[in-house]
Structure formats: C-alpha cells, structure tokens
TORSEVO-797196 format. One line per 3 residues: number of its first residue (from 1); for each residue x, y, z negated of N, C-alpha, C, CB. Coordinates in steps of 0.02 Angstrom, whole numbers, plus 50000, padded with zeros to 5 digits. Glycine has a CB too. Example, Ala and Ser with C-alpha at 12.3 -4.5 7.8 and 13.67 -1.06 7.14 Angstrom:
BEGIN
1> 50660,49716,49610,50615,49775,49610,50660,49835,49610,50565,49776,49548  50642,49888,49646,50684,49947,49643,50645,50002,49606,50704,49970,49714
//
This chain:
BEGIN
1> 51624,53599,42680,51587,53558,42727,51513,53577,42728,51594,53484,42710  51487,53609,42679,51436,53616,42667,51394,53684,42728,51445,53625,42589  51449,53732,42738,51438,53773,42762,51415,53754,42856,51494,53814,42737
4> 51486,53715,42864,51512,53690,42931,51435,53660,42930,51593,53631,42937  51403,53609,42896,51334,53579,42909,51275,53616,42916,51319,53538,42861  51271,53651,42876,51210,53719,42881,51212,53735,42954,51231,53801,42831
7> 51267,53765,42983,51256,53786,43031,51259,53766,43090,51274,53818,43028  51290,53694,43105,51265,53638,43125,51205,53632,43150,51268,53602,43085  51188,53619,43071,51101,53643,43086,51069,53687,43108,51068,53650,43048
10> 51082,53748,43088,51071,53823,43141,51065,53783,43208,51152,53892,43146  51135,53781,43233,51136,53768,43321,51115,53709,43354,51205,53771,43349  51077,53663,43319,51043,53615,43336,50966,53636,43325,51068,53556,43300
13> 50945,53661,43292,50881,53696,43276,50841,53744,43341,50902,53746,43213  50919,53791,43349,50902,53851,43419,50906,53812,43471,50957,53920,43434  50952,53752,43476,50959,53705,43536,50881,53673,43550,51019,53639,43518
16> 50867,53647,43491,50796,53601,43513,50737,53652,43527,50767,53545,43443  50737,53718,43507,50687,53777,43526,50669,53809,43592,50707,53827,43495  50747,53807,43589,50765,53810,43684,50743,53765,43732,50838,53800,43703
19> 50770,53714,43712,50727,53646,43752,50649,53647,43748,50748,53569,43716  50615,53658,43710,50572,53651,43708,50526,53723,43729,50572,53619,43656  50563,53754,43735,50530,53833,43803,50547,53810,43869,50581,53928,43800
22> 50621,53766,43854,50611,53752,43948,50581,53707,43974,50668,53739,43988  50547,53644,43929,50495,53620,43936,50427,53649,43949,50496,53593,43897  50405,53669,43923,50369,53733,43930,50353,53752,44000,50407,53788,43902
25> 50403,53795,44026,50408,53818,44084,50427,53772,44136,50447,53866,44082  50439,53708,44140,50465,53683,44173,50370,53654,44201,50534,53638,44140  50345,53605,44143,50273,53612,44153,50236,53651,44171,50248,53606,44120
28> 50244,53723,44143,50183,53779,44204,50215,53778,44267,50175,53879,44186  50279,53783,44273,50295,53777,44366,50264,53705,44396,50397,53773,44387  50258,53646,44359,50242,53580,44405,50164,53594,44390,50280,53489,44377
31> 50126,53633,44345,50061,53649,44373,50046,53709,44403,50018,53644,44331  50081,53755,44436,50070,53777,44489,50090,53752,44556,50086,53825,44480  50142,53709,44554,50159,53676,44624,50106,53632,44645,50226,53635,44624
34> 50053,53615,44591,50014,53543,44586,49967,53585,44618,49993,53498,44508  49930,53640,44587,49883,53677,44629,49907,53709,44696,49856,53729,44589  49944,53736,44678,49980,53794,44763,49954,53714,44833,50141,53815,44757
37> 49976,53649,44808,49962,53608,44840,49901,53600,44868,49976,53572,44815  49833,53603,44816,49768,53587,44804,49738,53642,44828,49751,53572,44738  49774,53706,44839,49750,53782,44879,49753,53763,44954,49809,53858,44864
40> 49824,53746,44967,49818,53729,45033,49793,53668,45085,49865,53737,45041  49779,53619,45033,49737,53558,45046,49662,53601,45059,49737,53496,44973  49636,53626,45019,49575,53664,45017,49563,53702,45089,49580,53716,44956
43> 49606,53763,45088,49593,53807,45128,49614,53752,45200,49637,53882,45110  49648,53722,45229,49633,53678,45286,49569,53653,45287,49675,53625,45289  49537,53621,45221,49457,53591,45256,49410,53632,45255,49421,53532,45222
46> 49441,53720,45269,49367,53747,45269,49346,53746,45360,49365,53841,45228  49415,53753,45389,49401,53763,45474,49356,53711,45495,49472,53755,45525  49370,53644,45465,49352,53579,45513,49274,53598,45482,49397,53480,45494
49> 49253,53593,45413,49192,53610,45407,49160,53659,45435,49184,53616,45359  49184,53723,45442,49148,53774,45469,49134,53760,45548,49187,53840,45455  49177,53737,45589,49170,53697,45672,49092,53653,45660,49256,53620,45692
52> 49125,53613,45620,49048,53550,45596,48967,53594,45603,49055,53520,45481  48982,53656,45566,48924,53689,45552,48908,53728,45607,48928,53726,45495  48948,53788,45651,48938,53780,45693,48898,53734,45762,48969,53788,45680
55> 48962,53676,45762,48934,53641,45817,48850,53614,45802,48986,53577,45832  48834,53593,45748,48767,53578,45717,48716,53655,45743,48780,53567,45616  48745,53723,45741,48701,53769,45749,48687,53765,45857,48741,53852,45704
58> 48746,53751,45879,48751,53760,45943,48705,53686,45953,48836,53771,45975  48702,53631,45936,48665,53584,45966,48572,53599,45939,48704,53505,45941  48575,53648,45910,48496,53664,45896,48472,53680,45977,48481,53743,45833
61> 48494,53705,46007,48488,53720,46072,48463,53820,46075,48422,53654,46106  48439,53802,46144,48425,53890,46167,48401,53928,46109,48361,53904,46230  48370,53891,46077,48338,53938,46038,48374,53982,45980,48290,53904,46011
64> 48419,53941,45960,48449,53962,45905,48466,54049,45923,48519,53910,45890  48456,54092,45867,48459,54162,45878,48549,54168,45867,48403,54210,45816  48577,54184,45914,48624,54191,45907,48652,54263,45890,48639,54163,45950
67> 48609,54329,45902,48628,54388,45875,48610,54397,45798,48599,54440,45915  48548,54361,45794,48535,54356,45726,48569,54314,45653,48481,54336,45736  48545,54352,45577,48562,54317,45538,48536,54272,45518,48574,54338,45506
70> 48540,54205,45503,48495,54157,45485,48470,54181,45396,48537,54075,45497  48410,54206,45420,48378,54214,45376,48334,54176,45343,48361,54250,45387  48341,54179,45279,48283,54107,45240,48213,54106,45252,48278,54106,45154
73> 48194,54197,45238,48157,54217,45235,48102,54223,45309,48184,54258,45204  48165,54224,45358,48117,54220,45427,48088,54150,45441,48162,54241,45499  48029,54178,45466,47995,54061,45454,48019,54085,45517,47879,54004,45437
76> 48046,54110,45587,48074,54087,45644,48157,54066,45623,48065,54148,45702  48164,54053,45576,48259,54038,45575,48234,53954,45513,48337,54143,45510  48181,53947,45514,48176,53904,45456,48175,53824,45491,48103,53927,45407
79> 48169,53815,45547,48179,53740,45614,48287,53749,45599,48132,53780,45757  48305,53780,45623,48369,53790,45622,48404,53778,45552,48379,53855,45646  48399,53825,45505,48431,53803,45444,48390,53741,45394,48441,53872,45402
82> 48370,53686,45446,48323,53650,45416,48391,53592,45454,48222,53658,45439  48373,53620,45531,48420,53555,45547,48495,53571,45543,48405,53526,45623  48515,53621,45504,48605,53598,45486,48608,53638,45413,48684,53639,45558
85> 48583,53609,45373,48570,53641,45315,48662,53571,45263,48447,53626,45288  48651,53515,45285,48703,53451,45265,48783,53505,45281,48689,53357,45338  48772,53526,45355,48829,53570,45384,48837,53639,45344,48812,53588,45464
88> 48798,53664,45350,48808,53727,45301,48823,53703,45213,48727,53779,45306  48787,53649,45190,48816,53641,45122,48884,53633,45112,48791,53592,45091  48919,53584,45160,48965,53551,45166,49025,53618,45162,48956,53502,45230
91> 49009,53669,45218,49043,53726,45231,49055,53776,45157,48999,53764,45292  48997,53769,45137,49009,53825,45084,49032,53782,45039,48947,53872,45056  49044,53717,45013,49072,53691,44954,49154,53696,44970,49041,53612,44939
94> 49176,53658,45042,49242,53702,45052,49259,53745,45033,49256,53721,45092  49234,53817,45062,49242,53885,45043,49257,53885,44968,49180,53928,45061  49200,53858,44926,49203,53862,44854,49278,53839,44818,49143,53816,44828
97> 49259,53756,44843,49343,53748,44825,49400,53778,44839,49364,53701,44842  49420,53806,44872,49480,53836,44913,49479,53905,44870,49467,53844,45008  49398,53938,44846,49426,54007,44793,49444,53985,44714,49355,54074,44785
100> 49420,53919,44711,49414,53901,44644,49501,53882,44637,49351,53833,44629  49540,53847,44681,49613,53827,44692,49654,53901,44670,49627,53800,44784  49616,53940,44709,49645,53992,44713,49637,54041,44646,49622,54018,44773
103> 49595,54030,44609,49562,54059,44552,49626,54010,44488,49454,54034,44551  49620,53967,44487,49680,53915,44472,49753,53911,44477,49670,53873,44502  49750,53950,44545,49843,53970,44554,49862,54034,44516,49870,53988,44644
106> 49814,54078,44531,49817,54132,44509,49818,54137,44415,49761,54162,44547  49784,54093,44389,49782,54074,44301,49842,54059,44312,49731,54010,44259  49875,53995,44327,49949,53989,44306,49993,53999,44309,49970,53967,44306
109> 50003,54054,44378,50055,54103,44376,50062,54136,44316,50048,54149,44424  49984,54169,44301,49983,54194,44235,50014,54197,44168,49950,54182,44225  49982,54124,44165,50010,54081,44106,50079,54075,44110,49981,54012,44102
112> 50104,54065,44146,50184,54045,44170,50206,54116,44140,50205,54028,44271  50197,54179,44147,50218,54222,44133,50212,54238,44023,50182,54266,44191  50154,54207,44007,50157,54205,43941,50181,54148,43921,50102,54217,43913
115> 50213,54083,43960,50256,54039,43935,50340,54085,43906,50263,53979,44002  50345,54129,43963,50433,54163,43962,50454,54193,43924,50457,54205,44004
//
C-alpha cells in the first residue's frame, strides 16, 4: 500500500502543477483580452480628438497657415497654437494612450509566451 500511496502522490503533485500553469496562462490570456480591449477603446478616441483639434484650427479663421507647420518658434503661429492648444493637448494624450495600450499588448503577448 505504501507504494500504491507514494505514487498517488506523484500524480496528484504533477496534477496540481499542471493546474497551476494553466492558471497561469489562462490569466495572461484574460490580460491580454483586457488590454487588446483598452487598445481598441484607445485608438477610436484618437479620430474624434484629432476632428476636435482640427475643427479648433479651422475656426481660427483665414489666417491660420494652412501650408505651414505650426511652429512654436514662429511668433506668427503663436495667436493659433494659443487658441487650440486644450485641442491639441487633448489629441496628443489620445495618441499617447493608444501607443501605451499598445506598448501593453505587446508585453503580454510576451509574457504569455514565458508563461508556456
């Protein structure tokens, strides 16, 4: 009987090891589904922001240089990125989030691969 129990134990031992890798992996997949989510939540609010910023540059009126880059440095672009400067922050923090999601999906694929 003694033997029959040992190994018992063996296959309850490799059983709970197992479980506990597919735990494991079961968690890096529900945190990449959690981000893959938070990527594409992201990357949708960059359009509506970037329109925002836009439309803020088009209501500056005629003047706004439209071949030009809004430069910091030009005091003629400094009326303009004065009045949609809220629009342009707004735009680039989108942007930010949506690489940072993406900076994030890309780690846990990762990780998911040194879970296996």
């Amino acid at each position: 009987w003694w033997n029959t129990y040992r190994e018992i134990n063996k296959q309850t031992g490799a059983i709970m090891q197992s479980t506990i890798e597919t735990s494991k992996r079961i968690n890096a997949l529900l945190q990449i589904a959690n981000v893959a989510i938070e990527l594409v939540q992201a990357q949708k609010a960059i359009a509506p922001a970037k329109d925002a910023y836009y439309e803020r540059l088009r209501s500056f009126g005629n003047d706004y240089p439209h071949e030009e880059r809004l430069d910091p440095r030009n005091p003629g672009c400094a009326d303009i990125i004065k009045h949609s400067k809220d629009e342009f922050a707004a735009y680039k923090a989108a942007k930010r989030k949506a690489y940072n999601a993406q900076r994030r999906l890309h780690t846990a694929c990762k990780n998911l691969g040194e879970v296996a």
